[in-house]
N, C-alpha and C positions, 0 to 999 in steps of 0.2 A: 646592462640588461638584467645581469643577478638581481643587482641592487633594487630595479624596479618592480621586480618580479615578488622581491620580500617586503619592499614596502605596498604593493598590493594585497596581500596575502593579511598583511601584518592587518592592513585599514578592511577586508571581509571578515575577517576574524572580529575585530573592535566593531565593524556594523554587527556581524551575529549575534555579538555578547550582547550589547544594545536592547536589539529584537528579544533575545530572549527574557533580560531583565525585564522589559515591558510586561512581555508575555506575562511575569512570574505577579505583577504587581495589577495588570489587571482581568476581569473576568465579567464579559457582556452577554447576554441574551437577547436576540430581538423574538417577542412572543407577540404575533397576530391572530393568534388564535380568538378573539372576542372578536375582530374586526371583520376576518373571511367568517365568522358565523352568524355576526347580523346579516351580510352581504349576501350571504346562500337564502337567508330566510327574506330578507328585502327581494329579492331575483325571484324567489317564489313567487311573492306578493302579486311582484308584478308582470308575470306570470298566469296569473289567475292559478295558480297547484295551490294545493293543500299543503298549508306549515304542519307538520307533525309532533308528536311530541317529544321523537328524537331530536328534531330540531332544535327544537327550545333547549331542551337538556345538552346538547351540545355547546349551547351558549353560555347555560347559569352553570357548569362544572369549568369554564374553560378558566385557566388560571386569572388573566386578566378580568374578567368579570369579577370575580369570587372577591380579590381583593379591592376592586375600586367599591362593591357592597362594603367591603369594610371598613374602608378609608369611611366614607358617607354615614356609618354608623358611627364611626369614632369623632365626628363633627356632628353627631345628632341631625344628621339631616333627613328627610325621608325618602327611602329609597327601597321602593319592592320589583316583585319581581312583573307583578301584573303593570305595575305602571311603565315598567321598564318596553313592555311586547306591546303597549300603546305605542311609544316612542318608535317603536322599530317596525313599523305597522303605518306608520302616520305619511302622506302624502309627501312630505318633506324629502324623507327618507327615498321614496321610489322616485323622485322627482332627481335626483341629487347620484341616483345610485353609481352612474356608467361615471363621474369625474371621480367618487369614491374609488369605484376600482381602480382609476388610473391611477390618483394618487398612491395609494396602498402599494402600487406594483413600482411606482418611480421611489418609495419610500424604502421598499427592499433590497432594492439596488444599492442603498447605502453601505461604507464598509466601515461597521462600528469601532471595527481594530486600526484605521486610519485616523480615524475621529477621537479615538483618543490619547493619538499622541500630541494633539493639541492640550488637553489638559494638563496631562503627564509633564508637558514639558514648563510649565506653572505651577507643579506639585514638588513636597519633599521626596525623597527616596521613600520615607516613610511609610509617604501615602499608597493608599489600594483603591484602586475603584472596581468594585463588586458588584455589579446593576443588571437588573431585568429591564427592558425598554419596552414597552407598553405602545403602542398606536392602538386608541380605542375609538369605537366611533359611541357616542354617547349624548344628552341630552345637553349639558352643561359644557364650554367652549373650550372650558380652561384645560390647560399642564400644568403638571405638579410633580415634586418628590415625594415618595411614600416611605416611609420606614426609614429612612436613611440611616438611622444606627443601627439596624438589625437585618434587615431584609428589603436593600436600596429598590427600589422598583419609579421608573420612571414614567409616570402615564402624559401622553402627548396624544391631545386631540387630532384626530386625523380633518386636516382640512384641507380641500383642494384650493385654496387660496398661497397652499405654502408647498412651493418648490422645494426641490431635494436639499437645494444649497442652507436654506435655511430652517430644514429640518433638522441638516447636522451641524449647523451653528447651535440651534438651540440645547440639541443633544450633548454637546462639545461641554456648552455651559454648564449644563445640570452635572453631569459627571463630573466639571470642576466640585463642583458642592456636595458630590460623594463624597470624591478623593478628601476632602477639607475634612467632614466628616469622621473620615476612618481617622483623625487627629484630634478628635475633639473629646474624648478621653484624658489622653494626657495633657492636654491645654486646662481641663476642668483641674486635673489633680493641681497642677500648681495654682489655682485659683481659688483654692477652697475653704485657706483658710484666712482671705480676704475679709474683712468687716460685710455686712447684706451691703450697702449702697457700694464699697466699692466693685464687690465681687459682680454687680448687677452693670456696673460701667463696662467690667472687663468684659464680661458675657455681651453684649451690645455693640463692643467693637468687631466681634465677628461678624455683624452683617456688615459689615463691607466687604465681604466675599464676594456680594451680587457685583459688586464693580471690579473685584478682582475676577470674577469669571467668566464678564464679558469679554476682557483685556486676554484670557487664555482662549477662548473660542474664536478669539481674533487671529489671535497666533503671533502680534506682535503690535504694540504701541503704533507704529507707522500705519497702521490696517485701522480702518472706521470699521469698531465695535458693529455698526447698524448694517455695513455694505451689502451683507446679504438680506436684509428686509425690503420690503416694501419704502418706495421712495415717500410714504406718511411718516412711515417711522424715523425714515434718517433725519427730515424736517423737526419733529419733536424733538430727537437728540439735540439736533442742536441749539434747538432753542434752552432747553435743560442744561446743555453744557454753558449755556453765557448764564447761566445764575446756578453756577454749580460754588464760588464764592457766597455768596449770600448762605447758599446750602449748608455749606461744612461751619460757617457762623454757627446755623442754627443747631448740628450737630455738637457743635461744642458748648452751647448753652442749655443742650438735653443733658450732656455729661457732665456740666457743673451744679444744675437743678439737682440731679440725684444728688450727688454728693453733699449738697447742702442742703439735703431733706425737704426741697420746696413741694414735691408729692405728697398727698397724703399718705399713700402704701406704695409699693414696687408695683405691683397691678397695674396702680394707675400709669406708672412711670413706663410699662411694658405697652400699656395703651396708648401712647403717645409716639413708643420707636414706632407700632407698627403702621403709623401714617405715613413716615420717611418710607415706606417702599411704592406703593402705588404703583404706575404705570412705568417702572424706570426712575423712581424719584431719586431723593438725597441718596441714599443705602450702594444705590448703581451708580449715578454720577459720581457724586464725591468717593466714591472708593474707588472707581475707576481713573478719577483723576491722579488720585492720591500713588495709586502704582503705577501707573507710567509714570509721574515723576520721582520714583526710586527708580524705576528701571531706568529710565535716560540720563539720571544721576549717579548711579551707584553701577546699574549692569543687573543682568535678570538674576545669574547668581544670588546678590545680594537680596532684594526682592523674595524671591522663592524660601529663602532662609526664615523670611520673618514669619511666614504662612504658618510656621508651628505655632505662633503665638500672638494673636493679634494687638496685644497691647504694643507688639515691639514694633508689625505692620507701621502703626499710629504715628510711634517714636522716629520711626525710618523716614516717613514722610517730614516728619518735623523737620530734623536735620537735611533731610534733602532740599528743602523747601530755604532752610538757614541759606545755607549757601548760594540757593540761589538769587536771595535776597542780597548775600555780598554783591554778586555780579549785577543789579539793578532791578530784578523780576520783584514781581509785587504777589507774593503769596502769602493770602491766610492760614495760621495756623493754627495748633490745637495748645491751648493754656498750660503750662507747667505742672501748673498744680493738680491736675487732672494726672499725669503722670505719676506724681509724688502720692496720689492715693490710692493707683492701682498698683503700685510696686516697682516702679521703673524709675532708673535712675536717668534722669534728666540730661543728654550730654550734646544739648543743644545750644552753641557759640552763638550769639549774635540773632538769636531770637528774640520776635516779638511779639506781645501782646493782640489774639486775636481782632478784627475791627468789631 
């Protein structure tokens, strides 16, 4: 009974440390301040009451507001304030308002410090994830990362089309892409003094984060990335995933066009990666692909290790993909030389030449 009594003691203790370490590494806000102030002023609406002008100023001070004006300026796009109290004004909006609330209120309930032990557990120790979460209701459908190197803020469309579940799938994801972020400092340093076209390969393998961040908000290779979507999206995946070969082809002949200057500038070469994202494209499939098989080759240790550096991500897969190739499996891979020009040394047996 001692005996059990210390090894309980011993395993609360090692969960405490755990918990706290998380604690220490990450730091969430959920701010719905933009969202309850369209909501009061749509409730008005329709209502037939007077919007006031404290109203309004409750809205354009609230933080989330302030910054998605910013974002929208730093994209040159046009965004005022009069046009914004159309939007919030507009039929749509009073039409929509009572499933808005409910969302907003099933969306609260979320526990952000749950949600991101999924990342956390796909990050190095390194990593921090620092994030404000934004649910804004707004004109434009889209979520996005904002600031991610400075002042992480998350904006997610509040749509009553999207349950809690995969509110914090989505949340799960983005915060992978902080956590990645607060690494991408010293990932640059050792890259920097790379020749342009390779240093521009090395900078490019990072977007396979999108595929490594579905695989964390999954919470593990066995789990379908999609489970928590709508059953349109889990159908796209996978039709995505049966030409996720062809994909990583063409990822590997974007990485050898740069290298052999077939662009005319990096510009253009930067205009061409950011087609491979699209709807889930190449960027999510093949990078997702790519880390489940280190994880069911190597083990998620291994895997998480590479995340400081995505060149070595690339390499991981190479080699994991080798071997699997001893055992009969038929996987594409990434060209050698692609390797030898980002700075990695090559220690892939029984590799082969992409198809």
């Amino acid at each position: 009974m001692l005996r059990a009594a210390i090894v309980v003691a011993l395993l609360c203790t090692c969960l405490a440390g755990a918990h706290a370490a998380s604690r220490d590494r990450v730091d969430l806000t959920l701010d719905i301040s933009e969202a309850e102030a369209v909501l009061a002023i749509v409730d008005k609406s329709a209502a037939h009451q007077p919007v006031t002008d404290d109203d309004w100023k409750r809205l354009f001070t609230s933080e989330p507001y302030a910054r998605l004006k910013k974002r929208e300026a730093s994209l040159r796009r046009d965004f005022t304030d009069e046009d914004f109290k159309k939007f919030v004004l507009s039929d749509h909006l009073v039409a929509t308002r009572s499933d808005l609330h409910k969302t907003l209120a099933e969306w609260k309930k979320a526990d952000l410090a749950a949600v991101a032990e999924r990342p956390l557990a796909y990050l190095p120790p390194e990593a921090k994830i620092r994030a404000k979460v934004y649910p804004v209701i707004k004109p434009k459908t889209n979520s996005f990362v904002f600031e991610a190197g400075t002042d992480p803020a998350i904006f997610l469309y509040l749509d009553p089309a999207v349950p809690q579940r995969q509110f914090e799938n989505t949340v799960a994801h983005e915060l992978h892409h902080i956590g990645l972020a607060s690494l991408a400092a010293a990932y640059e340093e050792r890259i920097k003094t790379l020749p342009p076209e390779a240093h521009k390969v090395a900078q490019w393998m990072g977007a396979f984060g999108e595929g490594m961040a579905m695989l964390a908000a999954a919470g593990s290779p066995d789990v379908s990335p999609v489970a928590d979507f709508p059953q349109t999206d889990q159908t796209c995946w996978q039709q995505e995933t049966k030409n996720a070969d062809n994909e990583l082809d063409q990822i590997n002949q974007f990485f050898l066009d740069i290298i052999h200057g077939d662009y005319k500038n990096l510009e253009a070469a930067d205009h061409e990666a950011y087609t491979f994202f699209g709807f889930r494209g190449p960027w999510y499939v093949v990078g997702y692909q790519m880390a489940t098989t280190i994880e069911k080759q190597f083990g998620r240790v291994a895997l998480v290790e590479t995340l400081k550096d995505p060149r070595a991500f690339v390499l991981k897969y190479n080699q994991a993909a080798a071997i699997r190739a001893r055992g009969g499996a038929k996987l594409v891979m990434f060209s050698p030389e692609i390797f030898a020009v980002v700075g990695m040394k090559t220690e892939v047996s029984g590799a082969v030449e992409p198809r």
